[in-house]
C-alpha positions, 0 to 999 in steps of 0.5 A: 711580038707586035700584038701589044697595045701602049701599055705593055712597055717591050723589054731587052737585055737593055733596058731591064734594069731601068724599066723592070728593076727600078720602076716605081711600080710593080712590073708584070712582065710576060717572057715569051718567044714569037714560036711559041703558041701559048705565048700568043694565046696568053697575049691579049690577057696581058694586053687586057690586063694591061689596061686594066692596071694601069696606074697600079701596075706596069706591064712588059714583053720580053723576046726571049730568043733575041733577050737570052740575059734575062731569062738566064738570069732568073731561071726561066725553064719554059714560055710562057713565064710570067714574073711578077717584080716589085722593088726589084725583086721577084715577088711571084712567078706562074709558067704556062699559059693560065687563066686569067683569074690566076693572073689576077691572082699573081697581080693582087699580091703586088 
C-alpha cells in the first residue's frame, strides 16, 4: 500500500494502540485492502488531506488482509472504511469511497 506520502503513518495490529488510541491528536485512519479499487481511488484523498492537516489531524493506513484484529474489533463490514478517532474512541465513521467534501466533513467534527 505504498501509494502514501510521510504523512500517513502505516497501522498494524501492532502498533494501533500506541499510534491510533493514544495519540495526542485526532487520528483519521483509512482501513483498506491492496484488491480493492475503491481503496485505491480513495487513496490520494487521504494522502491530499494528509497534507492538508497536518498538525491538527494524524492520518494512517491500515491492510486490512494482513491486520484482521483491528477490523474485527470495530466492526468494519466493508473497504474502504474510514474511522475518525479522537481520545481513543471513534467519533465518526464513512464506509465507501466518498467524496472529498464528506471527508472533510468527517474531519471537522475532530
Amino acid at each position: 500500500m505504498g501509494q502514501f506520502g510521510p504523512n500517513v503513518v502505516e497501522i498494524t495490529d501492532g502498533n494501533f494502540e500506541t499510534e491510533v488510541v493514544k495519540s495526542d491528536k485526532a487520528f483519521l485512519l483509512d482501513l483498506s485492502a491492496e484488491w480493492c479499487q475503491p481503496c485505491k481511488a480513495l487513496a490520494p484523498v487521504v494522502d491530499e488531506l494528509a497534507n492538508e492537516w497536518v498538525g491538527k489531524i494524524r492520518f494512517g493506513t491500515l491492510d486490512i488482509d494482513a491486520n484482521p484484529q483491528i477490523p474485527t474489533r470495530f466492526q468494519v463490514r466493508g473497504v474502504p472504511t474510514l474511522l475518525l478517532f479522537k481520545g481513543g474512541q471513534v467519533i465518526g465513521q464513512l464506509t465507501g469511497a466518498h467524496p472529498r467534501p464528506k471527508i472533510v466533513e468527517l474531519l471537522e467534527k475532530a
